[in-house]
N, C-alpha and C positions, 0 to 999 in steps of 0.2 A: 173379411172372411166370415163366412154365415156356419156356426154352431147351430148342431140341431138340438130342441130344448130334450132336456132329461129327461128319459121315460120315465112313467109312472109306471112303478113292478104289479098294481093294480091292474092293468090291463093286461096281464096274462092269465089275469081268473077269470073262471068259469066266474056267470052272475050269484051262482048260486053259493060260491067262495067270499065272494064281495059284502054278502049279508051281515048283520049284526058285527061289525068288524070291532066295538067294542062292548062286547059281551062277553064273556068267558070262554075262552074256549075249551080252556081244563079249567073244571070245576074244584076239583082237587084243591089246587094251589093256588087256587085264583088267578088264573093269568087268561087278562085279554085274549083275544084271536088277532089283534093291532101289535101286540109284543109281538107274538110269533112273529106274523110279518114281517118286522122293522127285525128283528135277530138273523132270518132268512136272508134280507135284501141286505143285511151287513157283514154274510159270508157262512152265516150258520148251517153248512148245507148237509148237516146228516142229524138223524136222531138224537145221538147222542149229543151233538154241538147246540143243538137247540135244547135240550134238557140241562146243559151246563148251563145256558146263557138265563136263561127263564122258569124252567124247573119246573114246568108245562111236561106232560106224561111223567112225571116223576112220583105220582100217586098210584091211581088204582090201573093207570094206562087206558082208561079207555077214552081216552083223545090222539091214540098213537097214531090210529090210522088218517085221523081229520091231519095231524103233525104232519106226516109221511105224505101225503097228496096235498099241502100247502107246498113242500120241501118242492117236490114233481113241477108241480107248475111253473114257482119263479124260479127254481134254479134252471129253467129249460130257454134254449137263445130264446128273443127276441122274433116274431116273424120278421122278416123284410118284407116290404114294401115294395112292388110292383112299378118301374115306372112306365109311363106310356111310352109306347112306341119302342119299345125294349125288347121285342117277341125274340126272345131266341131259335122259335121252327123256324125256317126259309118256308117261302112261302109253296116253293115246290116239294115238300116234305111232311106239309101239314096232313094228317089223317082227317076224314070226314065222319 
C-alpha cells in the first residue's frame, strides 16, 4: 500500500513567508519565526494559543499581525492535486 509522504506546512507560504525562518520574529521575546511555525503546525491555531506556546506578541504586539497571517496560511487545507484525466465538465457542457 503507497502512503503519501508528509506535507511540508512550508509549502502553504507565500515565498515571502518562507524568508528568514530563523530570525526573529518577535523581537520582543526573542522568538524565531521557525517557533511560530513548529507551535502552528502542532495545533496552536489562534492568537492566544500561540502566545501561550512561545510568548511571540506577548510584548509590544507588533508581530501580531506577521502571527495572525502565519496562523491564516497553515491552518488553511492543504490544495489538492489535480489528477489527469479527472475533468469533471462533460465535455458537452464545457463553456468556451
Amino acid at each position: 500500500m503507497k502512503t503519501d509522504p508528509e506535507p511540508n506546512p512550508l509549502d502553504k507560504l507565500p515565498s515571502t513567508l518562507k524568508q528568514d525562518l530563523d530570525k526573529n520574529l518577535c523581537t520582543c521575546m526573542d522568538v524565531p519565526k521557525r517557533e511560530v511555525i513548529d507551535a502552528i503546525v502542532k495545533g496552536a491555531l489562534t492568537l492566544e494559543e500561540v502566545k501561550k506556546q512561545t510568548y511571540a506578541a506577548t510584548g509590544a504586539g507588533c508581530c501580531v499581525q506577521q502571527v495572525e497571517r502565519l496562523i491564516e496560511y497553515l491552518s488553511a487545507p492543504s490544495p489538492r492535486k489535480r489528477r489527469k484525466g479527472k475533468n469533471k465538465v462533460a465535455e458537452g457542457n464545457r463553456v468556451s
